[in-house]
Structure formats: structure tokens, C-alpha cells
GUKOLLO-716514 format. One record per residue (C-alpha): residue in one letter; x, z, y. Coordinates in steps of 0.25 Angstrom, whole numbers, padded with zeros to 4 digits, always signed. Each point is the difference from the previous one (the first is absolute). Layout:
BEGIN
AXZY...
This chain:
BEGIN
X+0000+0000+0000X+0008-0004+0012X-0001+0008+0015X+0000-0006+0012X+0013+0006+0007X-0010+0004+0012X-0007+0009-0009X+0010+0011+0002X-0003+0001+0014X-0015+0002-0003X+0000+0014-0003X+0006+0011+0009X+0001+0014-0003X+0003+0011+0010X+0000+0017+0001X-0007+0002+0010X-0001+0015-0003X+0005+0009-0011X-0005-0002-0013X-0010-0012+0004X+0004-0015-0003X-0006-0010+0010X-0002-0015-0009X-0004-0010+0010X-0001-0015-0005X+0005-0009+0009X-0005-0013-0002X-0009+0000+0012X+0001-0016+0004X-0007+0001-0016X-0009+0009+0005X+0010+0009-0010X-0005-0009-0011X+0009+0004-0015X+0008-0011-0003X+0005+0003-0014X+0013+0002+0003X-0007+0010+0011X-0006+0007-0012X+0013-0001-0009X+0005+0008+0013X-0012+0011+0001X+0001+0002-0015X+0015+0005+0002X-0003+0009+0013X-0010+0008-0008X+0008+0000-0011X+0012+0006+0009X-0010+0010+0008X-0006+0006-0013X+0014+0006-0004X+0004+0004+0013X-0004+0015+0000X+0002+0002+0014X-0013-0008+0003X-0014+0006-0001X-0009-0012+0007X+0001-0013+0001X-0008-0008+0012X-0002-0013-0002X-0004-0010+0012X+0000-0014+0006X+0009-0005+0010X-0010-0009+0010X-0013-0003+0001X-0004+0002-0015X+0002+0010-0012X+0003-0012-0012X-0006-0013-0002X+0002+0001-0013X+0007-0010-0008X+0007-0012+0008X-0006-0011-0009X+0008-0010+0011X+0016+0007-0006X-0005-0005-0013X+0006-0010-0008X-0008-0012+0002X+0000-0002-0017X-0007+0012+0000X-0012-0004+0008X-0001-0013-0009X-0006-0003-0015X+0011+0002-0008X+0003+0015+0006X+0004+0010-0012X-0009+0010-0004X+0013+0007-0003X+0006-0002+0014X-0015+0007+0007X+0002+0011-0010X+0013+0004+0004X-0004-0001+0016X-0014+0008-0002X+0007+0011-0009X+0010+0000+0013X-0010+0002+0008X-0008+0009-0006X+0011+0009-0006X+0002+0005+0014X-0012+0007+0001X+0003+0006-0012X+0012+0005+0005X-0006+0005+0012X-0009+0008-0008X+0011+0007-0008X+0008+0004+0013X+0001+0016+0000X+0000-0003+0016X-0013-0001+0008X-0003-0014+0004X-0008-0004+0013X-0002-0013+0003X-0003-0003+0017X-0008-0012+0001X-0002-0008+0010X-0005-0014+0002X-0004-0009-0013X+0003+0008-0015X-0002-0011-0009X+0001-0001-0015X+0012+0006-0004X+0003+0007+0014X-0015+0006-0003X+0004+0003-0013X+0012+0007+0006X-0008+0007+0008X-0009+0006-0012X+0013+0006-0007X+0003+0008+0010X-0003+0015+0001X-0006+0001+0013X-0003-0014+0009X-0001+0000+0017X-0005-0010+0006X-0001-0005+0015X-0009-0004+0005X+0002-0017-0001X+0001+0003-0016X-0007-0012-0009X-0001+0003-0016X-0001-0014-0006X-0002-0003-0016X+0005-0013+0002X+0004-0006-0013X-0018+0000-0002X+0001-0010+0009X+0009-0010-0005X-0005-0001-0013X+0008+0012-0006X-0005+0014-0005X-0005+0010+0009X+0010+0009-0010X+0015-0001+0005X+0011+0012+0001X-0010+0011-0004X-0011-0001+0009X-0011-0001-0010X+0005+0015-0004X+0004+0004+0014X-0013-0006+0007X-0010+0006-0007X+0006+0015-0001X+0002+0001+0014X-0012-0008+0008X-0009+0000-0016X-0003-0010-0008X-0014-0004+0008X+0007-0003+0013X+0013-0005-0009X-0008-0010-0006X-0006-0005+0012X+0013-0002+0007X+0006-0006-0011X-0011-0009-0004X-0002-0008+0015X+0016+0003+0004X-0005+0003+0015X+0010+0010+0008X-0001+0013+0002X+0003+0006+0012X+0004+0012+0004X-0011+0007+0007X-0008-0002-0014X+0013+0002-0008X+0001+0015+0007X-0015+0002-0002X-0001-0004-0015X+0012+0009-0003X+0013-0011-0002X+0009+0005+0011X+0001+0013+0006X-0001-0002+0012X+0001-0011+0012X+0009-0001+0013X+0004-0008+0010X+0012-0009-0005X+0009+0005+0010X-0001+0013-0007X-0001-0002-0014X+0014+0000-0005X+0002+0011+0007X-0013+0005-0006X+0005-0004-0013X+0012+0009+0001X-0007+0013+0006X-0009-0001-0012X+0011+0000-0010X+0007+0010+0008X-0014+0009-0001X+0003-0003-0016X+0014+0003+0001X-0002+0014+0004X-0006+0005-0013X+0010+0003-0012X+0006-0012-0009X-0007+0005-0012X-0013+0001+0008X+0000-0015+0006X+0005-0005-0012X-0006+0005-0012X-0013+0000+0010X+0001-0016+0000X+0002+0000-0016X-0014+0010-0001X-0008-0009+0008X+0004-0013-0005X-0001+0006-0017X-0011+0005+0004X-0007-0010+0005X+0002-0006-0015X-0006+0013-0005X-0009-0002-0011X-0008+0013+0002X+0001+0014+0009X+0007+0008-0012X+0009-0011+0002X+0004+0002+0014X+0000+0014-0001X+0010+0001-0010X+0009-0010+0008X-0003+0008+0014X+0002+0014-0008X+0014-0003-0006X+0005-0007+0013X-0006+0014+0008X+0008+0007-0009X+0012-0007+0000X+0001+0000+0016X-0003+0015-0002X+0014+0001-0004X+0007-0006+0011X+0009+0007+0008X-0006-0009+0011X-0014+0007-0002X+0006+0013+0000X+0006-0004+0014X-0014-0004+0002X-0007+0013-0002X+0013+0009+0008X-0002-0012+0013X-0016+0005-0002X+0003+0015+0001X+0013-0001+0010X-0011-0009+0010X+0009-0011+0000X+0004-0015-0006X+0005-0001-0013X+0014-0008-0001X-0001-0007-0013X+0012-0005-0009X-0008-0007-0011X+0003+0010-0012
């Protein structure tokens, strides 16, 4: 699968505070569109951000106008597009695109996406695998691949959609592929929140930073617990999961710091143990 050599501009990363990584795609003349090679690259900053223990949130945004357009379709190869494209050749492109929500999910960092601007296919599907979403106030949701003759089904958005929004309003929106935008998107429950896009970045950060405050063990195995139980098949279920993860932190020297910051009437300094 060859790259184009542009493609390792098209995703910056930046500190901009301890502990929080800030991913911008920078593909903004593209409207951020993936370009496989683009994706080759995204899957190698996740990959690089999950072992790094230093970092407890990742924020994900656009550069420009828009969020992600989705796949470039125009950086394909033009033999793709044509009658004699391999099945074999789209498998290996879809699983790319699709393993990176995947590896999204399985980050023990909270993820926020900021939205602005158009969200479409894969950039909405990016979107759904984060943790928490923000939105400003220009933020369009787009099922797109509906619309070109494709499944509504790309990336996880037919498991994400319909635990989030529910599977009537899920269905609707996938079914007729019309944008969603962000007033609605807040009021239906997909994002937390909406800003003005000057702000949301920096709204973005804040909000990990909120996170960031609580103990390692308490953002992270809090991520797991909701996203497992989620899967639940019954209560008992869940409670045994949230019973030994209670436990567990239970033993932590950073809930004992806890419970001595309560009494002593002031913050707890956490260490991650």
C-alpha cells in the first residue's frame, strides 16, 4: 500500500498541557479528508500515544473549517474506482480504516473529539469512538457512504449510533444519510456539549483537564466499566464487574490520598498507584 510523501504532514501532534495530547488533522484544503496513507499515519499515532503512560487524554480535532470529510475518494488510485478493482485491495483499506476505531476504543486515555464544521463517514465514525464529543457550533454529522451507494455501516457507526442517540433516531439518520447538526446533535444526547468554535479546542482541553483531576485508576478503569458494561448481558452482570473494580481501587494508595485530602480539607495529589 504505497503513501503519499504528504501524508506525514497531515497529522500533528502537540502537548499542550500535562498529561493531554492534542491530534489535529491537518488536511484542511481536503476539508482533513483520510488519505490512506493519512490513515497508515493515524494508526501509528494511536499506536504511540497508548503506551505512553505519561498521557491521560487524548483530544482529537480538525484544522480549518471541518472536522474530516471522510475518505479522500479523489487520492485513490484511479484502478480502484474501476471494474477490475480487487476485493482483496478494499478489504485491506476498509479494515484500515475501520481498525482505527477499534484502537480508539482500546486507548486507556480518555478520547474527546472537538467538532466543527462537516463530520462525514469515517470523520463521524471517528467521532462516535470517542469517549466524550464537543461540538461547535458550525458541526454537521454526515452518514455519507448511504448516499453514494454504499452501507450506511462503516467504521463502527452502526454499534456506536444506536447506543448513543438509540436505535430509532440511529436508523432514521442512517437510512436517508441527512446531516445532523449540532443543536439537534446536543439535544438527542451525541455530544456533550456545543460552543462557539473559537473556544472549542480550548473547551476540549479544559474538559480533559476536568478528567484529568481524578485519579489514573479512577479515569481509566471508569472508561473500561462503561464501555464493558455497555456489553452487559444483565444487572448481575454489571454488578459483578463494578464490585471488583470498586474494590480494586479500594486498595489504592491514590484513594487513600483520597479520603486523607477529604478530612485534611484539601486537594488530593495523586501519583497513579
Amino acid at each position: 500500500m504505497k503513501t503519499d510523501p504528504s501524508d506525514s504532514q497531515s497529522i500533528a501532534i502537540t502537548r499542550p498541557r500535562d498529561g493531554i495530547v492534542l491530534l489535529k488533522l491537518n488536511r484542511a484544503p481536503r476539508m482533513n479528508a483520510f488519505t490512506v496513507g493519512m490513515m497508515q499515519e493515524m494508526h501509528n499515532a494511536i499506536d504511540t500515544i497508548a503506551v505512553d503512560r505519561s498521557l491521560r487524554a487524548l483530544v482529537i480535532a480538525g484544522e480549518g473549517p471541518a472536522f474530516c470529510s471522510g475518505l479522500d475518494l479523489k487520492a485513490l488510485p484511479p484502478a480502484l474506482l474501476g471494474t477490475s478493482a480487487s476485493v482483496v485491495a478494499w478489504t485491506e483499506i476498509q479494515q484500515l480504516f475501520s481498525g482505527m476505531s477499534r484502537k480508539l476504543r482500546a486507548l486507556d486515555q480518555v478520547v474527546i473529539a472537538a467538532v466543527q464544521g462537516a463530520a462525514v463517514g469515517a470523520g463521524f465514525a471517528m467521532a462516535l469512538a470517542a469517549d466524550i464529543r464537543v461540538a461547535a457550533r458550525s458541526a454537521a454529522f454526515h452518514i455519507g457512504a448511504v448516499k453514494i451507494g454504499l452501507s450506511a455501516g462503516e467504521c463502527g457507526i452502526s454499534y456506536h449510533l444506536p447506543k448513543i442517540v438509540g436505535s430509532a433516531r440511529a436508523f432514521e439518520l442512517m437510512l436517508t444519510g441527512r446531516p445532523l447538526l449540532a443543536d439537534e446533535a446536543e439535544r438527542i444526547g451525541l455530544v456533550a456539549s456545543v460552543v462557539e468554535e473559537a473556544a472549542l479546542v480550548e473547551s476540549a482541553l479544559e474538559l480533559a483537564t476536568q478528567v484529568l483531576r481524578n485519579s489514573p485508576y479512577s479515569t481509566r478503569h471508569t472508561k473500561q466499566l462503561m464501555w464493558a458494561n455497555l456489553e452487559a448481558p444483565s444487572l448481575e452482570a454489571a454488578l459483578q464487574l463494578e464490585d471488583r473494580t470498586q474494590v480494586m481501587a479500594l486498595q489504592t494508595a491514590d484513594f487513600r490520598e483520597a479520603v486523607a485530602a477529604f478530612t485534611e480539607k484539601r486537594p488530593p495529589h495523586f501519583n497513579g498507584t
